[in-house]
N, C-alpha and C positions, 0 to 999 in steps of 0.2 A: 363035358359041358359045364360042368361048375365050374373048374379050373379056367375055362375061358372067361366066363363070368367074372371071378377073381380077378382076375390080371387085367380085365378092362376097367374093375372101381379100382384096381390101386393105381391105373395110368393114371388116373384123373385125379390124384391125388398129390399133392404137394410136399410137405410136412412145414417144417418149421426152418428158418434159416440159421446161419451161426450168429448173426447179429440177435435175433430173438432168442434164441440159446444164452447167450453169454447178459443179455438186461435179467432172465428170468434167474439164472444163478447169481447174480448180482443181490435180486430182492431178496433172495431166500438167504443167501450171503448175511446180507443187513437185517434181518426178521432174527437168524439165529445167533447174532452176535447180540443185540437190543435182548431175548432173552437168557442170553448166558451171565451178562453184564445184571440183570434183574434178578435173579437168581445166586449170583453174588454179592448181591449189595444184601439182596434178605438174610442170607449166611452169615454175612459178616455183622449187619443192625443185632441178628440175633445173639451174636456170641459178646456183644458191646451190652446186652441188656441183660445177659446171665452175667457177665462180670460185673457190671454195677448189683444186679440184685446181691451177690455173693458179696462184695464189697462191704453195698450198706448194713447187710446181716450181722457181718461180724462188727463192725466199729458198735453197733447198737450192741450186740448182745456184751462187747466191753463194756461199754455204760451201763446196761444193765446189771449186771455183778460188780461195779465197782458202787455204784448210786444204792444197792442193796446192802450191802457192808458198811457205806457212808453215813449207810441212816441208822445204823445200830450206832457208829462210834461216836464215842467222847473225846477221841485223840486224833487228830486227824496230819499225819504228819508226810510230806512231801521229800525228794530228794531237795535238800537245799537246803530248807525248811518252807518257802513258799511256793514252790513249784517244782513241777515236774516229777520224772520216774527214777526208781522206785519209789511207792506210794505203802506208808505202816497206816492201817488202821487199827485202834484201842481201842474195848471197853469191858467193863468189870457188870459180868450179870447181878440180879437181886440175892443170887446164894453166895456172890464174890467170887466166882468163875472168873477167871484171866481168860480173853482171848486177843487176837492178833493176828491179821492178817497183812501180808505185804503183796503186792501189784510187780511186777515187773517185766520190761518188753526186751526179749533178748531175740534176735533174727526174725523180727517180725511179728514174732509168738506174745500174746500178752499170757502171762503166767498168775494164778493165783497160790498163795503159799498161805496154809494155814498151821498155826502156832502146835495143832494138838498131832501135828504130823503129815497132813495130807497136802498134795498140789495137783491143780487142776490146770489145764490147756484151756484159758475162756476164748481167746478169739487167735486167729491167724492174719497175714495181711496189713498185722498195723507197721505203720509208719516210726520208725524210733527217732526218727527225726525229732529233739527238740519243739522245732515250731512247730510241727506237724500234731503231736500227740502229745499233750500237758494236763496237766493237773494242779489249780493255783487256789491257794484256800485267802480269800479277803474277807472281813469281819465276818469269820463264820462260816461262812458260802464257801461249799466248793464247787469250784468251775472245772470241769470237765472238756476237753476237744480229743476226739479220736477221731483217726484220719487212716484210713483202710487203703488201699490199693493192688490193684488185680490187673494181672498182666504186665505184657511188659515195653516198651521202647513207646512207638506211635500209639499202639491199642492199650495203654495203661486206661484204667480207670479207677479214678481218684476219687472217693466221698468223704466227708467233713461231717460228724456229727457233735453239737453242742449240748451238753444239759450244765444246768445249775443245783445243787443240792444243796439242802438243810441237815447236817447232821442232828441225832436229837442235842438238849443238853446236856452238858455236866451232870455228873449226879452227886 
């Protein structure tokens, strides 16, 4: 008796066609491409904003360690003599202590070199390029550009940071 029952709701029963079939895989089609596509754009915005933040870090924390040395020195002497790397900072403390440090960017690495024997790794990333990363002393002033870059070909990401220093004076 039920099984008769059964068999007479599913006569009356249609389902769905292959035209209906094939619009509704369609949608679901376009629904999961729109978020696969959404999904890789956030993956990729986010790996563009770690490589900028990691960028800007280090070009800054360059500046930071050279504009802290800068401000102690009395000598402030550039490859050239006006610009650029490697960078000798001088100054003689109040007990007549020598000290000296030099700056230098070899494969990207900005290097600290100090006179009483130690050297330190300050930043990674930088630009050895010339225009890219200088160091130019005019009356006094030094001008500071470090220029970091993370990544590589289309996904590079490039930051520019500028400072201006005052070393103290002469003594």
């Amino acid at each position: 008796m039920i099984l008769h029952k059964l068999r007479s709701i599913s006569k009356n029963q249609k389902g769905f066609t292959l035209i209906e079939t094939i619009a509704v895989l369609a949608i679901v089609s376009l629904i999961g491409a729109g978020i696969t596509m959404a999904t890789i754009q956030i993956l990729n915005q986010g790996a563009r904003n770690s490589d900028y933040t990691t960028a800007s870090r280090h070009a800054m924390n360059a500046i930071y360690w050279i504009s802290r040395d800068a401000q102690m020195a009395q000598t402030i002497v550039p490859d050239g003599g006006t610009s650029g790397f490697p960078l000798i900072l001088r100054w003689t403390e109040w007990d007549n202590s020598e000290h000296q440090i030099d700056y230098s960017i070899e494969d990207g690495k900005l290097r600290r070199n100090y006179s009483g024997g130690g050297s330190k790794l300050v930043a990674e990333y930088i630009n050895s390029v010339a225009e890219n990363s200088t160091c130019e002393v005019t009356g006094g002033v030094l001008t500071l550009t470090m220029t970091a870059t993370v990544g590589d070909g289309s996904r590079a990401v490039t930051v520019t940071k500028v400072r201006e220093i005052t070393p103290r004076p002469g003594l």
